[in-house]
SEFIZA-3560 file (N, C-alpha, C; in Angstrom, 3 decimals):
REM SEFIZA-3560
<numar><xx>0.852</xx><yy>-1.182</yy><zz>0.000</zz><atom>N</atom></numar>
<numar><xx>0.000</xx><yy>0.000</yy><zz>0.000</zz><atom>CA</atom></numar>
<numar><xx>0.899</xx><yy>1.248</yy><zz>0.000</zz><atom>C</atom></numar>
<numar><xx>0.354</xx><yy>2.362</yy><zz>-0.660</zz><atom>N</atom></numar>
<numar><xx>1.136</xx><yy>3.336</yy><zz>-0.896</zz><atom>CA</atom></numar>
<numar><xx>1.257</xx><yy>4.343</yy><zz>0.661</zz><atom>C</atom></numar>
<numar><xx>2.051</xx><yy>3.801</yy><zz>1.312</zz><atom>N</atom></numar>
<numar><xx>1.935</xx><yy>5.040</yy><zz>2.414</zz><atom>CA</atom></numar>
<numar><xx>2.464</xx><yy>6.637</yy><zz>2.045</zz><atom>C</atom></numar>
<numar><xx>1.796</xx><yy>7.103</yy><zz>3.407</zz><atom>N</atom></numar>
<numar><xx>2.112</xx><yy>8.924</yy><zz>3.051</zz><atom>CA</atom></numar>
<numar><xx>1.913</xx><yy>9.472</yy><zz>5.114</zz><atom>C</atom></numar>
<numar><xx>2.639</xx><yy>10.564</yy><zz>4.716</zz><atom>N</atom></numar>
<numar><xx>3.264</xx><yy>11.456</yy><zz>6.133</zz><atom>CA</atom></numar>
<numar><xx>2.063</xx><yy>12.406</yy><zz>6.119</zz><atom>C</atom></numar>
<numar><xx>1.588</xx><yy>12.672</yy><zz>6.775</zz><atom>N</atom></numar>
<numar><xx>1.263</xx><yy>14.133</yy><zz>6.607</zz><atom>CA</atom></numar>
<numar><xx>1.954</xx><yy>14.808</yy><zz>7.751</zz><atom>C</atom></numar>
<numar><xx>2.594</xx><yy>15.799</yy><zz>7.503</zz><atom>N</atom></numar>
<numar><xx>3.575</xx><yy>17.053</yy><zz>8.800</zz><atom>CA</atom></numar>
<numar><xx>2.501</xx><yy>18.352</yy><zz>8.526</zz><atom>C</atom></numar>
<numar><xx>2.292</xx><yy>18.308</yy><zz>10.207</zz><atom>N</atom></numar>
<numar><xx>1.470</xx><yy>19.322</yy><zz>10.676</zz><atom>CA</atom></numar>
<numar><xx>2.676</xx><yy>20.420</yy><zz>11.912</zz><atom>C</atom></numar>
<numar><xx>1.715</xx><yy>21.626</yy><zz>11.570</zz><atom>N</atom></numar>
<numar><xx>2.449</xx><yy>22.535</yy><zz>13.032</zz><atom>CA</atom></numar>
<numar><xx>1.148</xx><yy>22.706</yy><zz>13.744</zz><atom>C</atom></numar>
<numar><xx>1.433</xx><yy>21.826</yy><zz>14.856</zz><atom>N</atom></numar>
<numar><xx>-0.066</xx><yy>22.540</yy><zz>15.844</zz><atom>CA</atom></numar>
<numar><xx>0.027</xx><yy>23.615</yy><zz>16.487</zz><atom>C</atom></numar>
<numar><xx>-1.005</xx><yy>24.505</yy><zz>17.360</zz><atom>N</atom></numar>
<numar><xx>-0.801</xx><yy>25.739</yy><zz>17.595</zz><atom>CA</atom></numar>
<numar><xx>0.203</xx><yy>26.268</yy><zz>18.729</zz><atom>C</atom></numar>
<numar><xx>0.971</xx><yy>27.258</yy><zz>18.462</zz><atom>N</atom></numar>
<numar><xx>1.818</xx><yy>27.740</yy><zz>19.074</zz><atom>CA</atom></numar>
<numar><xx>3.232</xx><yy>26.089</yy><zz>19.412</zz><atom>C</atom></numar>
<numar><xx>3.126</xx><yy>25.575</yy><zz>18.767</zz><atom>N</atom></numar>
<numar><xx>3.748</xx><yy>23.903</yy><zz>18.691</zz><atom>CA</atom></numar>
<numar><xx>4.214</xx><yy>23.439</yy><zz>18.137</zz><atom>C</atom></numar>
<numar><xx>4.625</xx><yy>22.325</yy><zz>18.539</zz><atom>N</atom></numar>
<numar><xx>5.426</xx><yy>21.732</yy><zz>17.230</zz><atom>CA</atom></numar>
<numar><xx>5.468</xx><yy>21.262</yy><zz>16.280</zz><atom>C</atom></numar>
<numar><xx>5.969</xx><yy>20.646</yy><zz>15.132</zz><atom>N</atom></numar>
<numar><xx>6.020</xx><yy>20.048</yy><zz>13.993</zz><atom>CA</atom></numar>
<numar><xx>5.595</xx><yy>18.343</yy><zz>14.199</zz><atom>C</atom></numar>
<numar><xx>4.762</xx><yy>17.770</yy><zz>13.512</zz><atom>N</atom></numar>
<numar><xx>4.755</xx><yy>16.362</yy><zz>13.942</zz><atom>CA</atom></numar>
<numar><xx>4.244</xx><yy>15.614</yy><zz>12.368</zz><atom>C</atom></numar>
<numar><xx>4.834</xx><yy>14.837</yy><zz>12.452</zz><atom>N</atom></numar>
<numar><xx>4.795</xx><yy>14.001</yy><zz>10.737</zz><atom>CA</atom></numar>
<numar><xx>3.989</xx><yy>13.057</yy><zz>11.233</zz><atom>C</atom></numar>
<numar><xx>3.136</xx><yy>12.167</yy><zz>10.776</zz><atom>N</atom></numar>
<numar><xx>1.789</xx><yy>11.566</yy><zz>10.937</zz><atom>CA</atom></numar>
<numar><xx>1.942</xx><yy>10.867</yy><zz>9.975</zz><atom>C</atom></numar>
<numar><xx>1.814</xx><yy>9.378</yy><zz>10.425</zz><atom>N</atom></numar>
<numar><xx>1.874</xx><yy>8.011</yy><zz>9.612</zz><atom>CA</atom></numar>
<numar><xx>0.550</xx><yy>7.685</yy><zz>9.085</zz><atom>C</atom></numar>
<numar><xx>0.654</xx><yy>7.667</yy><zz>7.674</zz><atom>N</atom></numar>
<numar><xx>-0.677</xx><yy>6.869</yy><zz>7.162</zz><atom>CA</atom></numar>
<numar><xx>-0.616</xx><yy>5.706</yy><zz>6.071</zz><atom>C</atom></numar>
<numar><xx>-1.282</xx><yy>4.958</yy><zz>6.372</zz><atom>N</atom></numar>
<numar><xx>-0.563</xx><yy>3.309</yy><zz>5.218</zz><atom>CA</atom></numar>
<numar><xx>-1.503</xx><yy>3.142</yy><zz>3.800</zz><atom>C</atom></numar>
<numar><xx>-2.024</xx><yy>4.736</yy><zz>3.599</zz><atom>N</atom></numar>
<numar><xx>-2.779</xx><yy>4.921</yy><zz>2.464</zz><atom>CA</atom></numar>
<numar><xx>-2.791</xx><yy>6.074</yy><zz>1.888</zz><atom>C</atom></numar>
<numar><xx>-3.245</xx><yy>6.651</yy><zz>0.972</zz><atom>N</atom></numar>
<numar><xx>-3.211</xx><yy>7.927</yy><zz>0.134</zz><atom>CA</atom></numar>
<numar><xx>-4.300</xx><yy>8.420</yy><zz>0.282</zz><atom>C</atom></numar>
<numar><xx>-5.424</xx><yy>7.808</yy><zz>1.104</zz><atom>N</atom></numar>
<numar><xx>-6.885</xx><yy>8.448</yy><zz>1.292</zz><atom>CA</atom></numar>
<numar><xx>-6.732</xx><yy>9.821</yy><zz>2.309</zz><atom>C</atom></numar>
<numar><xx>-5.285</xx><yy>10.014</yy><zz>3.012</zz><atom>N</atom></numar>
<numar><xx>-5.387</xx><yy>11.583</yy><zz>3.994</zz><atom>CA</atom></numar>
<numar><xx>-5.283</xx><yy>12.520</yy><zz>2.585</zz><atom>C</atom></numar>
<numar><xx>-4.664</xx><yy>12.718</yy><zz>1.483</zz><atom>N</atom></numar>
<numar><xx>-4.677</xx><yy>13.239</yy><zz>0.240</zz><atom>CA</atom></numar>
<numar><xx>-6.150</xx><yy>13.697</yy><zz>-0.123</zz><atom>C</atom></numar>
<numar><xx>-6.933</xx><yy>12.757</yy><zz>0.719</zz><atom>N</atom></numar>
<numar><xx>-8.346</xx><yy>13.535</yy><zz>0.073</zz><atom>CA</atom></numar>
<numar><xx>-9.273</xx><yy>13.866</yy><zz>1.415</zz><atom>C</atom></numar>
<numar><xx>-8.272</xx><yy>14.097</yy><zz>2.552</zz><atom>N</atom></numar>
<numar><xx>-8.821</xx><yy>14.608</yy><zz>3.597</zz><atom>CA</atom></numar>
<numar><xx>-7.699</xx><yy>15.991</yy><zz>4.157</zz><atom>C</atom></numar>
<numar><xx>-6.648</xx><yy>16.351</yy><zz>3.445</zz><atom>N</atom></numar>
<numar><xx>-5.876</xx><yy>17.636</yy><zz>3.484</zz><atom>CA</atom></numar>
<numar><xx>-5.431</xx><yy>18.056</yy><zz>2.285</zz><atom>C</atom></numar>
<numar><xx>-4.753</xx><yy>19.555</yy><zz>2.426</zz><atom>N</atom></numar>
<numar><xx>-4.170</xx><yy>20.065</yy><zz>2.025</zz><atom>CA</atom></numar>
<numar><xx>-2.969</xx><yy>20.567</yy><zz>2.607</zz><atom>C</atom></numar>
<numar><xx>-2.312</xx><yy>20.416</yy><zz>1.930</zz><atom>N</atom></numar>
<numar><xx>-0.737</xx><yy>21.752</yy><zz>1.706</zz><atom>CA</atom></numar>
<numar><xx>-0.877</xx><yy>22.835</yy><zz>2.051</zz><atom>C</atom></numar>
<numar><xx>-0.327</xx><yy>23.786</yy><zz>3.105</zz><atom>N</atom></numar>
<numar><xx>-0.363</xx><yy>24.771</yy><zz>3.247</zz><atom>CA</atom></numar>
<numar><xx>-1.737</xx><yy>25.161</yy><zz>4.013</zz><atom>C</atom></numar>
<numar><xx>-3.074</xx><yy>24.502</yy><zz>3.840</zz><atom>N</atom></numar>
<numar><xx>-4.337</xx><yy>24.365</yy><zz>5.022</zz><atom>CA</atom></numar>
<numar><xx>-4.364</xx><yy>25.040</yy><zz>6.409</zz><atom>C</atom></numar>
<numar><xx>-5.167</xx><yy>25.595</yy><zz>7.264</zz><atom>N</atom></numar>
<numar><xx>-4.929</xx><yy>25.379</yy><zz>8.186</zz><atom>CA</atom></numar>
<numar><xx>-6.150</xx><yy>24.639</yy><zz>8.568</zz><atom>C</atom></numar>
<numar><xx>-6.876</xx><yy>24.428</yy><zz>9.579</zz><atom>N</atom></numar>
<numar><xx>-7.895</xx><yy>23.141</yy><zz>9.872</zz><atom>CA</atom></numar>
<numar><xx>-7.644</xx><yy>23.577</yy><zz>11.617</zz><atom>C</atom></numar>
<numar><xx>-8.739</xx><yy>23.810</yy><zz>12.270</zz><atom>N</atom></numar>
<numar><xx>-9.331</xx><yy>24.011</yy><zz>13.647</zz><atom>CA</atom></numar>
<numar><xx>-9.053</xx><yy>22.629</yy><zz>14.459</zz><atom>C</atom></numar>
<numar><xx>-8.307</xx><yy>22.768</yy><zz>15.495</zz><atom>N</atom></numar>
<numar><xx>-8.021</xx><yy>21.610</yy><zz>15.806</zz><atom>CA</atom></numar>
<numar><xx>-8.746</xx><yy>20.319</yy><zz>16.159</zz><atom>C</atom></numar>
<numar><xx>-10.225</xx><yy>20.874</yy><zz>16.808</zz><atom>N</atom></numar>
<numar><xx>-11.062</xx><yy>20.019</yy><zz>16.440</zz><atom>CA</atom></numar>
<numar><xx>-11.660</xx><yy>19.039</yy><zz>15.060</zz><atom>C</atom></numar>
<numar><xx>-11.768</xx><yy>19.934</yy><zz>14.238</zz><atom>N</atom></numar>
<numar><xx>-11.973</xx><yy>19.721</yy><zz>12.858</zz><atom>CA</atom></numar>
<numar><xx>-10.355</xx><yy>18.698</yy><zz>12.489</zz><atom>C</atom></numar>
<numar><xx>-9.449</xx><yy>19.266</yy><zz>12.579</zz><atom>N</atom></numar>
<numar><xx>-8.394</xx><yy>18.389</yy><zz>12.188</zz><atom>CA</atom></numar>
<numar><xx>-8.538</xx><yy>16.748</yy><zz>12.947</zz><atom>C</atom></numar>
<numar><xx>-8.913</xx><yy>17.016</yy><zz>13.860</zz><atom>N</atom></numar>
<numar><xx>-8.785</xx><yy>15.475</yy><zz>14.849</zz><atom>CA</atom></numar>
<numar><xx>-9.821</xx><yy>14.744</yy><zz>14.277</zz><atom>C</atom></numar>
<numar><xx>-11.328</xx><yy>15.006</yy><zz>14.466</zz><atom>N</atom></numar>
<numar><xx>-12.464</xx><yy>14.679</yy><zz>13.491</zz><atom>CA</atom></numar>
<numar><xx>-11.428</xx><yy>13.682</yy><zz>11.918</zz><atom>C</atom></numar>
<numar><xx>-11.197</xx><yy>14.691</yy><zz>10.896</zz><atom>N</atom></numar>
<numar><xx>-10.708</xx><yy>14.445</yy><zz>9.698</zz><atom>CA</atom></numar>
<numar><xx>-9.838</xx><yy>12.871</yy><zz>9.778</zz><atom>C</atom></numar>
<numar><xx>-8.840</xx><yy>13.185</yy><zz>11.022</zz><atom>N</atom></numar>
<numar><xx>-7.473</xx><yy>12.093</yy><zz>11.095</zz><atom>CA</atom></numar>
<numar><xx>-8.313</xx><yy>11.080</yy><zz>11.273</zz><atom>C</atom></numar>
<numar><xx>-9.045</xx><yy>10.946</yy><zz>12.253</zz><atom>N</atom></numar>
<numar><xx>-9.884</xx><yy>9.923</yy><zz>12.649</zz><atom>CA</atom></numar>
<numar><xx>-10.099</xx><yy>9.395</yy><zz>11.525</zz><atom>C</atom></numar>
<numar><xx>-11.380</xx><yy>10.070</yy><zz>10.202</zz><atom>N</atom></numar>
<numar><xx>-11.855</xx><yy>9.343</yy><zz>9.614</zz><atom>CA</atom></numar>
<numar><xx>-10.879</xx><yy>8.671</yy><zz>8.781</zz><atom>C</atom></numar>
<numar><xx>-9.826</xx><yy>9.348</yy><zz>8.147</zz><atom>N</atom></numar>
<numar><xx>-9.168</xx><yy>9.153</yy><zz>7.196</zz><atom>CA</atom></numar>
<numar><xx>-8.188</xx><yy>8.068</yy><zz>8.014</zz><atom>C</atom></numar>
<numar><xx>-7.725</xx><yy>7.977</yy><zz>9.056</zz><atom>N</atom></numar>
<numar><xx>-6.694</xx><yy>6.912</yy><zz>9.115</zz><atom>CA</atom></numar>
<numar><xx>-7.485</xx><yy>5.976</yy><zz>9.628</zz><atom>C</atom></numar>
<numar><xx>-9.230</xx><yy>5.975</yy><zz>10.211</zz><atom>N</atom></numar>
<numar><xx>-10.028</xx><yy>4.796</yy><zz>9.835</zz><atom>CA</atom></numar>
<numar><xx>-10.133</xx><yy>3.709</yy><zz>8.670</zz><atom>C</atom></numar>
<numar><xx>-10.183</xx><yy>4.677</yy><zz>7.300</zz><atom>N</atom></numar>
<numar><xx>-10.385</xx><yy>4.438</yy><zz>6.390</zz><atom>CA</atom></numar>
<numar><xx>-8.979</xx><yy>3.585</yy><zz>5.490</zz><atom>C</atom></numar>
<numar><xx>-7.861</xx><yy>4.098</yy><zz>6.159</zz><atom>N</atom></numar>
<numar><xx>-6.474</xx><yy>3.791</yy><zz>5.677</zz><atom>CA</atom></numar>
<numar><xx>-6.549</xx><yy>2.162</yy><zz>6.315</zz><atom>C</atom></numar>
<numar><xx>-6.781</xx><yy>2.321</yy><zz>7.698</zz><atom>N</atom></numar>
<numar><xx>-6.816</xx><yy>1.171</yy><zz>8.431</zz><atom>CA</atom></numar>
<numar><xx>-7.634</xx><yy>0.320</yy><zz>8.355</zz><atom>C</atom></numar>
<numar><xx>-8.719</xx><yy>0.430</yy><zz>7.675</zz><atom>N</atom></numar>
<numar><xx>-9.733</xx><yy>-0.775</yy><zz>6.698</zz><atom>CA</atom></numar>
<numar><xx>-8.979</xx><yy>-1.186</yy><zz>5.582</zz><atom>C</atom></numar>
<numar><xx>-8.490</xx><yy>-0.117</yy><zz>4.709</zz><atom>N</atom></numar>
<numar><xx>-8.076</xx><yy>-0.926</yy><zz>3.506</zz><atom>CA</atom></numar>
<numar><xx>-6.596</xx><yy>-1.890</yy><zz>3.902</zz><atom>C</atom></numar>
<numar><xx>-6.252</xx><yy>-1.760</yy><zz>4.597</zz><atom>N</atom></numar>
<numar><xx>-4.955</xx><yy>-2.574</yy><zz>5.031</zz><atom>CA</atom></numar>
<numar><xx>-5.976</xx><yy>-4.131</yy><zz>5.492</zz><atom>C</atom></numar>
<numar><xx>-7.126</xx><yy>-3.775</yy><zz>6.363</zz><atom>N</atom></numar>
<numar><xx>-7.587</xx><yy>-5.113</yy><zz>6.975</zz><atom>CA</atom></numar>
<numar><xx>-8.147</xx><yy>-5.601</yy><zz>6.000</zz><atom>C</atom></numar>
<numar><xx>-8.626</xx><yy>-4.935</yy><zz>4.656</zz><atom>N</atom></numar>
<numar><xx>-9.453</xx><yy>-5.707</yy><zz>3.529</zz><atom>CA</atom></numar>
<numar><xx>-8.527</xx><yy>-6.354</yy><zz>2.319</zz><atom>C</atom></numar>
<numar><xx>-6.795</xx><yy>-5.670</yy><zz>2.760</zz><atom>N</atom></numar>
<numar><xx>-5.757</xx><yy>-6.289</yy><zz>2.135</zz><atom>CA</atom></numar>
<numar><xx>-4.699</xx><yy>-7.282</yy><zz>2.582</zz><atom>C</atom></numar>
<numar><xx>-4.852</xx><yy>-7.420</yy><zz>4.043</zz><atom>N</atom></numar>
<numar><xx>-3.816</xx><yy>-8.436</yy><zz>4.474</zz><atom>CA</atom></numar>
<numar><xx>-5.017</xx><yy>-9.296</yy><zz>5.626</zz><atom>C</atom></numar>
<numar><xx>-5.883</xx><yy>-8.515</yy><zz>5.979</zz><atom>N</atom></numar>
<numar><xx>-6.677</xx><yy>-9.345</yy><zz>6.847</zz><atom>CA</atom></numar>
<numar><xx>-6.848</xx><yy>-9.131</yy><zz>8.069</zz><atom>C</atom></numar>
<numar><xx>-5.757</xx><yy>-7.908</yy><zz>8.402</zz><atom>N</atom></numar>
<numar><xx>-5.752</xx><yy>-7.481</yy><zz>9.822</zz><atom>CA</atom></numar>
<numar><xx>-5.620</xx><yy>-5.481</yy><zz>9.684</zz><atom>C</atom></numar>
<numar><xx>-5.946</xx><yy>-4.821</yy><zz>10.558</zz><atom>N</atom></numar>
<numar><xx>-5.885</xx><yy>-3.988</yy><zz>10.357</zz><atom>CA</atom></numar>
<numar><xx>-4.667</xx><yy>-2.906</yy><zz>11.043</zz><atom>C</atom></numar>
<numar><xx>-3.941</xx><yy>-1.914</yy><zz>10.544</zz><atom>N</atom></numar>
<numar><xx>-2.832</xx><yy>-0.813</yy><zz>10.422</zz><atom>CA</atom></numar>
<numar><xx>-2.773</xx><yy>-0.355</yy><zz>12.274</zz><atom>C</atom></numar>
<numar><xx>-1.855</xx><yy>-1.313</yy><zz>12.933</zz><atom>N</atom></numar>
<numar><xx>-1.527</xx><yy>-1.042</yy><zz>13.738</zz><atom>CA</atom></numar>
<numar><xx>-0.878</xx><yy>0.577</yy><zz>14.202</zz><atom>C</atom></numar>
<numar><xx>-0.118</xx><yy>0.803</yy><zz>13.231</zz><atom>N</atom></numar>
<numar><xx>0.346</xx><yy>2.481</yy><zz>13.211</zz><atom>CA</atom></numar>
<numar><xx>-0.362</xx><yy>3.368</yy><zz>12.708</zz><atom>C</atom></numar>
<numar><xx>-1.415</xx><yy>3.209</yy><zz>11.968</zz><atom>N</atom></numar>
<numar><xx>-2.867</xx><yy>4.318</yy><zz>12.107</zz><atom>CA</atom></numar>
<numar><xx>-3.435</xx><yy>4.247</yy><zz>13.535</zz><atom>C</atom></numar>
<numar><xx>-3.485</xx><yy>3.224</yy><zz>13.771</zz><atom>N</atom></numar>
<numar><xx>-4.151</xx><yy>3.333</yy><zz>15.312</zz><atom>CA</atom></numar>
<numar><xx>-3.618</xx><yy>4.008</yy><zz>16.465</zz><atom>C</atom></numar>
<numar><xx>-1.952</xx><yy>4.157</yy><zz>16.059</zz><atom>N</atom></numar>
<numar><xx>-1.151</xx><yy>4.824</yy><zz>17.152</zz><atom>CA</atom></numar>
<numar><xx>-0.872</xx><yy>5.995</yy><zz>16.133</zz><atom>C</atom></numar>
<numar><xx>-1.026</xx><yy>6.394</yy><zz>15.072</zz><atom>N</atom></numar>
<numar><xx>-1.459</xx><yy>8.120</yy><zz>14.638</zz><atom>CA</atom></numar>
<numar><xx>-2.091</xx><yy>9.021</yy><zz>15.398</zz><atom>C</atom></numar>
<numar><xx>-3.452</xx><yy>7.963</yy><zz>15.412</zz><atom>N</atom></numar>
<numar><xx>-4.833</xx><yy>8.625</yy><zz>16.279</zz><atom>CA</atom></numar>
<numar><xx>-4.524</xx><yy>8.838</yy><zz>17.248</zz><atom>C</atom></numar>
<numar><xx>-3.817</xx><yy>7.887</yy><zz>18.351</zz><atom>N</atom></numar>
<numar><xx>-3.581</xx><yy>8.354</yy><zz>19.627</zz><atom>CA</atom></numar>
<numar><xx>-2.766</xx><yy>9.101</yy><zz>20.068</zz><atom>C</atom></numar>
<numar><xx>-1.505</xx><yy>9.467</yy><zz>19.007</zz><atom>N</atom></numar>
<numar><xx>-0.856</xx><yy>10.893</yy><zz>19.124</zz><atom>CA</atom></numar>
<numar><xx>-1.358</xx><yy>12.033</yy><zz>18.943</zz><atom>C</atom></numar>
<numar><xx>-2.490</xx><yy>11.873</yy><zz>17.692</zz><atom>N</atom></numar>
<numar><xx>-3.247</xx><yy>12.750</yy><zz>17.425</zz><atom>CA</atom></numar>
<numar><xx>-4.218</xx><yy>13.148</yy><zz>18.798</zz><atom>C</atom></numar>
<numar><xx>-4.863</xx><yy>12.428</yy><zz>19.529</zz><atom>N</atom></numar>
<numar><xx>-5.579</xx><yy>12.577</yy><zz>20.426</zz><atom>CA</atom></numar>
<numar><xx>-4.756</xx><yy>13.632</yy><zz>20.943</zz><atom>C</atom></numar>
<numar><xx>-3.883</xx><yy>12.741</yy><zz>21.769</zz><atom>N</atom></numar>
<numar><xx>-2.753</xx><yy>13.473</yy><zz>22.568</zz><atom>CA</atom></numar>
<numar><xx>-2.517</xx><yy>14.839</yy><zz>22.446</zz><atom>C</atom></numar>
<numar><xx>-1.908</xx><yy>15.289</yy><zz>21.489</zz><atom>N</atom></numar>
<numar><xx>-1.635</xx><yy>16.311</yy><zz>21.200</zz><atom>CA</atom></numar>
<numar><xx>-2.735</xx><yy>17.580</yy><zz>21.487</zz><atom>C</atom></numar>
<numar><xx>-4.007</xx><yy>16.876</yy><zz>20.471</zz><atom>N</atom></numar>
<numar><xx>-5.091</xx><yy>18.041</yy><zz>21.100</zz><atom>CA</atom></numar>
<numar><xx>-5.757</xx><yy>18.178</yy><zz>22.210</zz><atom>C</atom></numar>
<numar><xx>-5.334</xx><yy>17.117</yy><zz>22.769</zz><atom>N</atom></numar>
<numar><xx>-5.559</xx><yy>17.574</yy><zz>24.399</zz><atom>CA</atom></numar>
<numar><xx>-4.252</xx><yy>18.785</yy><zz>24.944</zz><atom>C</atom></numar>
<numar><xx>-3.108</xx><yy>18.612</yy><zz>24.562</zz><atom>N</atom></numar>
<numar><xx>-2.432</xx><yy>19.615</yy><zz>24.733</zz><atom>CA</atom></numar>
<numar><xx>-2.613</xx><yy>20.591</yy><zz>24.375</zz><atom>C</atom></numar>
<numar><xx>-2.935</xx><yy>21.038</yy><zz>23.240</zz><atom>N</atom></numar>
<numar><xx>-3.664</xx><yy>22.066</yy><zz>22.005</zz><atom>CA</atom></numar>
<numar><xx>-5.261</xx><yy>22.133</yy><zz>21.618</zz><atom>C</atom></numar>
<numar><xx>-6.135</xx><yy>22.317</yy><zz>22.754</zz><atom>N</atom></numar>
<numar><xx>-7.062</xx><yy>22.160</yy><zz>22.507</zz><atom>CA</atom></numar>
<numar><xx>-8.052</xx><yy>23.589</yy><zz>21.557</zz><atom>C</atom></numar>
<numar><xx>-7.656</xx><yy>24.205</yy><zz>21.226</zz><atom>N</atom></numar>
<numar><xx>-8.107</xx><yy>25.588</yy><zz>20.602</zz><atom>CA</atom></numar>
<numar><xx>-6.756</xx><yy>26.164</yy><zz>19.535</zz><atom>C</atom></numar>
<numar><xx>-7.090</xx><yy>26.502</yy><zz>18.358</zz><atom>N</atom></numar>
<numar><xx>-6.441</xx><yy>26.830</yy><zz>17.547</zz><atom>CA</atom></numar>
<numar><xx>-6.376</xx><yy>26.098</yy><zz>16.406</zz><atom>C</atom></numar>
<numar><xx>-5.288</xx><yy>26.525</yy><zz>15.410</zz><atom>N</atom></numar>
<numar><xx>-5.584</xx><yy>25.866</yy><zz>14.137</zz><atom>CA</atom></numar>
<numar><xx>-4.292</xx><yy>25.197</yy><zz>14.083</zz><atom>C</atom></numar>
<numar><xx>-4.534</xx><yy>23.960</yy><zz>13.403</zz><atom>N</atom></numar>
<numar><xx>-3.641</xx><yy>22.735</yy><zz>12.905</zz><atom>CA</atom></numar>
<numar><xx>-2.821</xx><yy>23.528</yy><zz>11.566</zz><atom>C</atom></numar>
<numar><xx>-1.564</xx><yy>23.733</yy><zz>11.319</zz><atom>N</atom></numar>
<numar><xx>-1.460</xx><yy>23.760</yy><zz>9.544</zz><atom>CA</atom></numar>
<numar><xx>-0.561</xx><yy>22.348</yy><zz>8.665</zz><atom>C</atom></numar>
<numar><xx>-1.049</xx><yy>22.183</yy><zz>8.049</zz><atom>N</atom></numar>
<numar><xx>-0.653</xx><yy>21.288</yy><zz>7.441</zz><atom>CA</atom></numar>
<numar><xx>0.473</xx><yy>21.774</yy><zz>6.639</zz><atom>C</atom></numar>
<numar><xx>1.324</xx><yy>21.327</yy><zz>6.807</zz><atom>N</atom></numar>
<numar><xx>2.993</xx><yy>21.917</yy><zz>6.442</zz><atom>CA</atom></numar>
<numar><xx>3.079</xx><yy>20.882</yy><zz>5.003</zz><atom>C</atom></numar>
<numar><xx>2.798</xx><yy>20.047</yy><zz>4.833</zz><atom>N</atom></numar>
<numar><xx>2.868</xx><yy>18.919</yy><zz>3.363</zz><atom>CA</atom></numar>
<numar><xx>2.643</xx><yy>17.877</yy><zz>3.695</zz><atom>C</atom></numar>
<numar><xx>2.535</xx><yy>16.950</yy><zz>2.729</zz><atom>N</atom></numar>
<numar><xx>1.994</xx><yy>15.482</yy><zz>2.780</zz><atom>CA</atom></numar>
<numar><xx>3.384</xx><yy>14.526</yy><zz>1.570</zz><atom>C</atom></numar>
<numar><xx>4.091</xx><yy>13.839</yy><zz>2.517</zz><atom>N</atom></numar>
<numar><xx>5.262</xx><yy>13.142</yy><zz>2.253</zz><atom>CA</atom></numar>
<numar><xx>4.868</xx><yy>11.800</yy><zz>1.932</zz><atom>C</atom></numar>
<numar><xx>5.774</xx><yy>11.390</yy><zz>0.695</zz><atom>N</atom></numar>
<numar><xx>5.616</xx><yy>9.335</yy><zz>0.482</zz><atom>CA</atom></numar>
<numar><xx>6.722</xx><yy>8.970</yy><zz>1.477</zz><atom>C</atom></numar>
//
């Protein structure tokens, strides 16, 4: 499966590159974006849901490191709970 990064700056924060084991975050960001941190967490969810099905509908089990995306992702916006996410690029 074609994986991809997406690197975000959360607010007033740091830089964090974000594992996905599919090309479906490509149609849940942009480059240069910014995205409400709520709204961003929402998005990751669905999209590294969606990454993490097609892995279980291709090997049979599902994307252990989407699952620990999300929970950095969690993480983080509990640290950053107000403000905007920017999406710095989306890496193979």
């Amino acid at each position: 499966m074609p994986e991809r990064y997406v690197v975000v700056r959360w607010p007033d924060g740091p830089s964090l590159r974000i594992y996905s084991p599919s090309t479906v975050v490509e149609d849940y960001f942009r480059a240069g974006e910014l995205y409400p941190v709520g709204d961003f967490v929402r998005r990751s969810r669905e999209a590294l849901t969606i990454a993490s099905d097609r892995v279980l509908a291709a090997y049979g089990f599902p994307c252990a490191n989407a699952a620990r995306s999300m929970a950095v992702i969690a993480d983080h916006a509990r640290s950053f709970p107000t403000g905007d996410v920017l999406v710095e690029g989306i890496e193979s």
